[in-house]
C-alpha positions in Angstrom: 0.0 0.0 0.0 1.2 3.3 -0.9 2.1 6.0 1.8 -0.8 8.8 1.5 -0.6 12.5 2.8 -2.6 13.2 5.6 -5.5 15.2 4.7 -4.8 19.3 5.3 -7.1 21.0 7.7 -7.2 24.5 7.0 -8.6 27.1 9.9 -9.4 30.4 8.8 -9.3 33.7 12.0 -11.0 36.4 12.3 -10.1 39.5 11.5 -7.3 38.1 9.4 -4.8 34.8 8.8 -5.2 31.2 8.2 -3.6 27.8 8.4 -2.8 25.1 6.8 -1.5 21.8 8.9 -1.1 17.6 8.7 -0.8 15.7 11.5 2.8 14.8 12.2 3.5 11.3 11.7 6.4 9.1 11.7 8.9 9.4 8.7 7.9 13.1 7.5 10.6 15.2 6.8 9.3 17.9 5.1 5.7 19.5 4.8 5.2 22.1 2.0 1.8 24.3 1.0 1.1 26.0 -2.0 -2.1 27.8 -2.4 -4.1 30.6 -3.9 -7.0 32.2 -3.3 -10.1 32.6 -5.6 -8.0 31.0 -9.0 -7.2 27.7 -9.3 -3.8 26.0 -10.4 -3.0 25.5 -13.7 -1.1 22.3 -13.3 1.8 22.2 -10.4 2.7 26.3 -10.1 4.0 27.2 -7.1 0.8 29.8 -6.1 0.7 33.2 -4.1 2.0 30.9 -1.5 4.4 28.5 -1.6 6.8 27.5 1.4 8.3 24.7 3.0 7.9 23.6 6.9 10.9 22.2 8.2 9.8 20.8 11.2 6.1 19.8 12.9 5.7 21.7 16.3 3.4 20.7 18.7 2.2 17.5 16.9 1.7 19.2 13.6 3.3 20.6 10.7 1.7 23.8 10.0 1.7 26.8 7.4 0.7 30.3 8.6 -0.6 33.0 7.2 -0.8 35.6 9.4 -2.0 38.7 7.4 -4.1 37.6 4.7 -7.9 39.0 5.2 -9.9 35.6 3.9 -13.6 37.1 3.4 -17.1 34.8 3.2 -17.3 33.4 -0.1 -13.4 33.2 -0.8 -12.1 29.9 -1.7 -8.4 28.7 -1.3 -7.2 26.2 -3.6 -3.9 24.3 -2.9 -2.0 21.2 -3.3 0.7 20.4 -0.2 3.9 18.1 -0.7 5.1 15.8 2.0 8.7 13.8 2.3 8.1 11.1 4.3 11.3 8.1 4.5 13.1 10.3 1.8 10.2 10.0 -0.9 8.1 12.7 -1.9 4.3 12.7 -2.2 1.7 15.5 -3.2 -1.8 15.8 -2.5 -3.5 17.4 -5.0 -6.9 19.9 -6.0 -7.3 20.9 -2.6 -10.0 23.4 -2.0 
């Protein structure tokens, strides 16, 4: 069975920010996000963000966002990339 990436949880604040996390789990290495807000990918582009976590704190591996103003109706598309025993996996159409 093929490894799968943990499905992103995305929490949005009020007034402003967001995140985007994964569980941590043994063997990952390496989280990354890329995302966009209100356009979706064309293929694999790197987005209006696009960043790599080094390490999971607190039981997570987590991308913030910290000034971004998300309003009702907005929708962030991504796709996030996770090394886990050296081998790289995406999980795609995210929304």
């Amino acid at each position: 069975r093929a490894y799968e990436v943990p499905e992103a949880h995305v929490r949005v604040f009020y007034p402003k920010g967001f995140e985007v996390s994964i569980p941590d789990e043994p063997g990952i290495s390496l989280f990354a996000f890329h995302g966009k807000v209100n356009e979706e990918f064309d293929g694999l582009e790197a987005g209006r963000w696009a960043r790599d976590i080094p390490r999971a704190k607190r039981g997570r591996w987590t991308f913030r966002d910290r000034e971004t103003k998300l309003n009702l109706g907005d929708t962030l598309y991504f796709w996030t990339y996770v090394i886990n025993n050296g081998l790289g996996y995406r999980q795609d159409d995210g929304v």
